[in-house]
Each structure stands twice: as structure tokens, then as C-alpha cells.
C-alpha positions as CSV (number, residue, x, y, z in Angstrom):
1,X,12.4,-43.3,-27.0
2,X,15.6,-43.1,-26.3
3,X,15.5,-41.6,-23.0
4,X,13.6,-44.0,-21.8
5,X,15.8,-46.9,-23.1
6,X,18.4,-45.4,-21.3
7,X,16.9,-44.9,-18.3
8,X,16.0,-48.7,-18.2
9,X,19.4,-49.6,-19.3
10,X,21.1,-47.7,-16.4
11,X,18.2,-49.2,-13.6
12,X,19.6,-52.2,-15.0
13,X,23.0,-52.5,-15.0
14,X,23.4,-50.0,-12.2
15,X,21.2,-52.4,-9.7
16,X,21.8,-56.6,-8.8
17,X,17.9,-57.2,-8.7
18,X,15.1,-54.7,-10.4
19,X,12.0,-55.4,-10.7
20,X,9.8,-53.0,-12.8
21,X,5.9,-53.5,-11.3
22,X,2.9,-51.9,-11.2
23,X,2.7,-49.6,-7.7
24,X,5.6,-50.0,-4.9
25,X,7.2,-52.8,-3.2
26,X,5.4,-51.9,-0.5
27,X,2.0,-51.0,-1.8
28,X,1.6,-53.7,-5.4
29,X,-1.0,-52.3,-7.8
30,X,-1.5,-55.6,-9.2
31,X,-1.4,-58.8,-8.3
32,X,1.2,-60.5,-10.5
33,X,3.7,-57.9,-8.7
34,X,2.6,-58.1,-5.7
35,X,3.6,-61.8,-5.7
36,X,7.0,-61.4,-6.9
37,X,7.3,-58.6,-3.9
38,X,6.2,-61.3,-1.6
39,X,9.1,-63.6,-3.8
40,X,11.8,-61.8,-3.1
41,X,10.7,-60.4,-0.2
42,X,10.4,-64.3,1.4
43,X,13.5,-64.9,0.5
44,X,15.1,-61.6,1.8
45,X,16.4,-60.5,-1.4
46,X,17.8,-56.7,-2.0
47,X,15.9,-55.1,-4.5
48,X,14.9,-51.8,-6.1
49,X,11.6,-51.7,-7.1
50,X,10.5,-49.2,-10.5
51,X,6.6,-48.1,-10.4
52,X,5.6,-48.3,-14.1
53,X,2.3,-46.8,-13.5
54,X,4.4,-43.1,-13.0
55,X,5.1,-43.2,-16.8
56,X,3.6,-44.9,-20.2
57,X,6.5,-44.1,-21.5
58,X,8.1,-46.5,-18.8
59,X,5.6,-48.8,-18.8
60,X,5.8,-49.1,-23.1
61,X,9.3,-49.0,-22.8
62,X,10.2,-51.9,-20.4
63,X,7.8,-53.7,-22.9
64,X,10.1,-53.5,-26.2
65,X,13.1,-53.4,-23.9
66,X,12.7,-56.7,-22.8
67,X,10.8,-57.4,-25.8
68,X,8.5,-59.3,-23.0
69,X,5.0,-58.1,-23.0
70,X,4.0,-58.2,-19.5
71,X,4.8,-56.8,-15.7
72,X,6.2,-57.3,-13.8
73,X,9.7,-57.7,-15.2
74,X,12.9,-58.9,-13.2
75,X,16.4,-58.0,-14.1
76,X,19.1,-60.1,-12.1
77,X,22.4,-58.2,-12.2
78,X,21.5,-56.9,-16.0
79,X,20.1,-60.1,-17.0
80,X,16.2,-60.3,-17.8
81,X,14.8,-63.0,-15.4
82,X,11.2,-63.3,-16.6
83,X,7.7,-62.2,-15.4
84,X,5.8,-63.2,-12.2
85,X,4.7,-67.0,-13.9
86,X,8.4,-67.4,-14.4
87,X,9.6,-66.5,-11.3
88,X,6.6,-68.4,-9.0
89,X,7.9,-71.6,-10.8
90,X,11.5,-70.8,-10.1
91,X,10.6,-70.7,-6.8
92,X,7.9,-73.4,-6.1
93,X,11.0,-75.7,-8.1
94,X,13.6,-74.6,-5.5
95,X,15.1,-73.1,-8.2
96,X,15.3,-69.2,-7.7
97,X,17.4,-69.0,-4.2
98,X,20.3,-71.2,-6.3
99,X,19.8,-68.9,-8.8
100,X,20.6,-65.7,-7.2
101,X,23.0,-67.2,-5.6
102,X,25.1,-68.1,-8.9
103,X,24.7,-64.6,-9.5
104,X,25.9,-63.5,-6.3
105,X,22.9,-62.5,-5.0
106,X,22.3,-62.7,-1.8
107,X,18.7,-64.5,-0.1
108,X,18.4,-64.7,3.5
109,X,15.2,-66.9,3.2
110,X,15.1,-70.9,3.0
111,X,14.5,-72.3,-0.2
């Protein structure tokens, strides 16, 4: 196991904003990614998007990485975030944009 903790470690230190999902940012394979995509992609944030769904190693190992037991997952800047509830209630609160921000992330979109 790990190579694959290694792997995610790297994605996520080497990247501001992962999120590991099911499918593509631009083709979701489940609907809890597919509205984080829309998330981030709202608010015009930068972001690399890892396909679990290409490995069950991956998709196990983002699990017990986390130690959260859902995708998707976001990292912001090495920093586990939370899963698509999280991050919808971040957002409906006004809270996500300010968020990145503090990170030094930058969102295009309005809050």
C-alpha cells in the first residue's frame, strides 16, 4: 500500500486544490462529484481532478488516507477539505471563496 500512499501524498502536496472523484472534471461519474466540479468550477477555481474509478487501489487508498470514507475528497494546498456535503455547505454559507482565499487560492467566481 505504499505506493499508493505515496502517490496520494505527492497529488497532494504537489497541487493547491485536488479533488479525487469518481470520472473526470469534465465527465462526473457520480453525482456527489459532479457537484463539487460544478463548486469549484462556479467559482473559477484551479484544480486537478484524480479519477478513482481507474484504480481500487486508489479508490481504497484515498479512503484510509484521509481516513474519510467517501468521494469525492478535496485537498486545499495539502490540507483535507472534506467531502461534497462539506463543501455544498461551505459554499451555500459563503464560506468556501474566503476560504481559498486564506489559503491563497485563487476564485474568479462571486461568493
Amino acid at each position: 500500500m505504499a505506493g499508493i500512499n505515496d502517490f496520494i501524498s505527492s497529488e497532494v502536496q504537489g497541487n493547491d486544490v485536488v479533488l479525487f472523484m469518481k470520472g473526470t472534471p469534465g465527465f462526473p461519474q457520480c453525482g456527489f462529484s459532479g457537484q463539487v466540479v460544478q463548486i469549484l468550477d462556479y467559482l473559477g477555481v484551479d484544480y486537478k481532478g484524480i479519477n478513482v474509478l481507474t484504480s481500487d487501489e486508489l479508490r481504497q487508498g484515498i479512503k484510509e488516507y484521509s481516513n474519510w470514507p467517501t468521494i469525492p475528497q478535496l485537498y486545499v494546498k495539502g490540507e483535507f477539505v472534506g467531502g461534497c456535503d462539506i463543501i455544498r455547505e461551505m459554499f451555500q454559507a459563503g464560506e468556501l471563496q474566503p476560504f481559498l482565499g486564506e489559503k491563497g487560492v485563487a476564485a474568479k467566481g462571486a461568493a
